[in-house]
N, C-alpha and C positions, 0 to 999 in steps of 0.2 A: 127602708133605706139600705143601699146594698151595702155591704163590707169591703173594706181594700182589700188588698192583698195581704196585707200587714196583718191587720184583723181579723180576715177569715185564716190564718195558721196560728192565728193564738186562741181564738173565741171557736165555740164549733155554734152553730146553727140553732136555737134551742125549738122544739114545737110548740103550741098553743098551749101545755098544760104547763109546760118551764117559764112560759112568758107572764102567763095568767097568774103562776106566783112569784115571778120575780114583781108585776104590779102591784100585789097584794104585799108583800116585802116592803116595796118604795115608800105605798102611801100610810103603813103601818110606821115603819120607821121615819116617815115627816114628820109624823103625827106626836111620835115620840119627841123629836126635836123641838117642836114647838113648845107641848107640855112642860118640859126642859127648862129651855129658856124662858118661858112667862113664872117658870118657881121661883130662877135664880132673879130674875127684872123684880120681883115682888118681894123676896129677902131682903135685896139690895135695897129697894125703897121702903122696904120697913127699917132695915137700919139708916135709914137719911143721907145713902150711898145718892139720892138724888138730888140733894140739899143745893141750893145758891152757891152757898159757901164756897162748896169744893168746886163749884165749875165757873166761880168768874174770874178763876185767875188767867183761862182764856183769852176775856176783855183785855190783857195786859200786851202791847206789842211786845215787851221785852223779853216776854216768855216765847212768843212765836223766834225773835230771832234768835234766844237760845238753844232752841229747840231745831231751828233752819241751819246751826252752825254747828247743831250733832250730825243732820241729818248729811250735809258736807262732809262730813268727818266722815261716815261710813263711805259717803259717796268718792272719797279718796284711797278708804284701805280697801274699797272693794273693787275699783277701775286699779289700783295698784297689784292687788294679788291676782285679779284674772289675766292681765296682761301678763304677768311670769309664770302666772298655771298654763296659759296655750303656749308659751313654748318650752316651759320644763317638759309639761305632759309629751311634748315632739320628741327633746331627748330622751327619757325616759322609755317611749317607745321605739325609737330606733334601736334602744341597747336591750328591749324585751324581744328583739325580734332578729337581735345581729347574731354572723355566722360563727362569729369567733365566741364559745362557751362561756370563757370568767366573765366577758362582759354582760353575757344575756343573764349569767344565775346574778351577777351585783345589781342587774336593773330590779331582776324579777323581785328579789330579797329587797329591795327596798320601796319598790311599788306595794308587796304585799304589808313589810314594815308600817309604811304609813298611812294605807288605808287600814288595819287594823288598828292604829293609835289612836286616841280622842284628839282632836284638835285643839282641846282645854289643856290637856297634859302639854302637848308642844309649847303652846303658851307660857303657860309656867316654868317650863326649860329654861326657853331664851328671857325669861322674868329675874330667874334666880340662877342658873351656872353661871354665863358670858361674865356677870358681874363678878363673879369670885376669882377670875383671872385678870381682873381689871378690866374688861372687853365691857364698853358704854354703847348700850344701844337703846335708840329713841322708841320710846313707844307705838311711832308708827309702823318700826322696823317689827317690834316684839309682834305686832296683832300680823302684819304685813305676809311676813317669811311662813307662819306656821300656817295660814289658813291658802298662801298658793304652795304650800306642800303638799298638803290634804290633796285641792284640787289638781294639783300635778298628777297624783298619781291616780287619781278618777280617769285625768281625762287621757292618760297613757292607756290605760284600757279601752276610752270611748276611741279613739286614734286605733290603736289593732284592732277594733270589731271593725272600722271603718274597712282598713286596709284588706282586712281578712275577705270586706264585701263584693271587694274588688276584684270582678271573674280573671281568675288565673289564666285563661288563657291572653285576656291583654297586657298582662306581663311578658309570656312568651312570646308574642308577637312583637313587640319592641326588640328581644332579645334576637330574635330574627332578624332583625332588621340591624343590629348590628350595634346595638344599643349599648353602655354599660349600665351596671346594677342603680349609680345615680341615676345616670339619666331617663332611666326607668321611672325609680320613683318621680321624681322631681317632674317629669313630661306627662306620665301616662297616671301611674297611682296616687299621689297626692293630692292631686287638684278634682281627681272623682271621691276620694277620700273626703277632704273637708266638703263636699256638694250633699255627702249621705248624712255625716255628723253635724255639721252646723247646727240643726234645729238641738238635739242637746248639747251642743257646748253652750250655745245660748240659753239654755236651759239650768246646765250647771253653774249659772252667773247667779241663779236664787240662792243655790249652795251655799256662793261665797258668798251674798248682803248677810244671808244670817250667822253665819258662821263670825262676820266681824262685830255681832253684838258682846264676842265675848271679850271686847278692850276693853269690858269695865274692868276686867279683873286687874289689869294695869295702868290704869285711870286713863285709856286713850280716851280723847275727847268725841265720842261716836255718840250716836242716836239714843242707845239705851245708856252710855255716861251720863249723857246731859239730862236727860230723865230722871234716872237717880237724884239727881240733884234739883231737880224743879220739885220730885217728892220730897223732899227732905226741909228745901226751902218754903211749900207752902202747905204742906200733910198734906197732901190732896193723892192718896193712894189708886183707887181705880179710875177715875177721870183721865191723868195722865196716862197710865197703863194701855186706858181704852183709845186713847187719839194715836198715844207711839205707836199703837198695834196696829191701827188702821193706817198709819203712813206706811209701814212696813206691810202689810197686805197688799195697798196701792200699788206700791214699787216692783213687787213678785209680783203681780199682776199681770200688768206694764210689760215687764220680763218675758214671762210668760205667752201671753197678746203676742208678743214680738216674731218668739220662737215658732207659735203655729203662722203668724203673714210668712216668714222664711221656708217653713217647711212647703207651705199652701204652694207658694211663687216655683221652689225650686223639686215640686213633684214628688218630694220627700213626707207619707202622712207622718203627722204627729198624734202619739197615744195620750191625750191627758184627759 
């Protein structure tokens, strides 16, 4: 199968004796996998990890709808933080990239700021300062604000590789024509810009579903909230564990699935 263009400048070519052990690699390390997983399937059912017990709280609708109304829950704080991550991320890059100095080192400084911080630390910020000034903010706010911070400042970067893609001379050509530095972006660079990135900003939307598992810490009412609490209410430790994680696999999936139809359609490959 031939390589894009994409791929043949990251991968080089290997010959029959590189191929012959990367197969020997694949089917070793399946092999390993398997092995793996039928120790842990077999522990687990020595300890009565398979038991009735723990899995017919399933049978219960009440548990699916509490379960459907965590899964709402993320599907709120995380359509809420990526909506303000793609257009912080815009600001964010326009001031990494503008001519006047203090603006561009305040962007950079705080682009680098918060992709070097945990998203977990932000959390806890707006959990425990705001309050001590009397400053009341909802839970949806505390998970909301920290994690399109995070992705703000991702996709400030994913936005300047974009722009940066875009051949300098169709900037100049605009400015030929008589163009200003707006109407440059706005006509000629930004609409070739989000055409290159799309496939990972929709990509960085996995980011942000997992990223909002961390409202338990503030009791937002999310997927792994309500979790918590269906373990607590029926001990049923890995069963639950095991369906949240598969809702949450499905979803990045899905995401995912999405990201390569976009890239496929709009002649963009996607590496995953």
């Amino acid at each position: 199968m031939a390589l894009s263009p994409t791929e043949a400048a990251l991968f080089e070519t290997g010959g029959p004796r590189s191929r012959r052990r990367i197969v020997i690699g694949t089917i070793a390390s399946s092999v390993a996998l398997v092995v793996l997983v039928a120790y842990v399937v077999m522990r687990l059912y020595d300890n009565g990890q398979f038991d009735p017990q723990y899995w017919s709280l399933f049978t219960e609708a009440n548990v699916w709808v509490f379960l459907g109304q965590g899964f709402l829950g993320t599907l709120r704080a995380a359509l809420g933080a990526g909506a303000i991550a793609l257009v912080g991320g815009l600001v964010l890059m326009f001031g990494r990239i503008s001519s006047v100095a203090p603006v561009r080192w305040i962007a950079t400084a705080i682009i680098e700021f918060v992709r070097g911080t945990p998203t977990l630390l932000f959390i806890y910020f707006f959990f425990l300062v705001p309050s001590q000034f009397g400053v009341h903010i909802s839970t949806y706010w505390m998970v909301v604000i920290p994690v399109s911070l995070y992705a703000s400042a991702v996709l400030a970067e994913v936005y300047r590789a974009g722009v940066r893609a875009v051949p300098r001379g169709q900037g100049e050509a605009g400015a030929s024509l008589g163009l200003s530095r707006r109407q440059i972006y706005a006509s000629i660079i930004l609409p070739q810009m989000f055409r290159i990135v799309v496939p990972t900003m929709v990509t960085q939307l996995v980011v942000v579903v997992k990223d909002t598992t961390f409202g338990y810490v503030v009791t937002y009412p999310e997927m792994m909230q309500n979790t918590k609490v269906v373990i607590a209410n029926y001990n049923s430790l890995l069963p639950v564990y095991l369906v949240t994680a598969l809702i949450y696999v499905a979803v990045n999936y899905a995401i995912s699935w999405s990201a390569r139809k976009i890239a496929s359609r709009m002649g963009e490959p996607l590496l995953a």
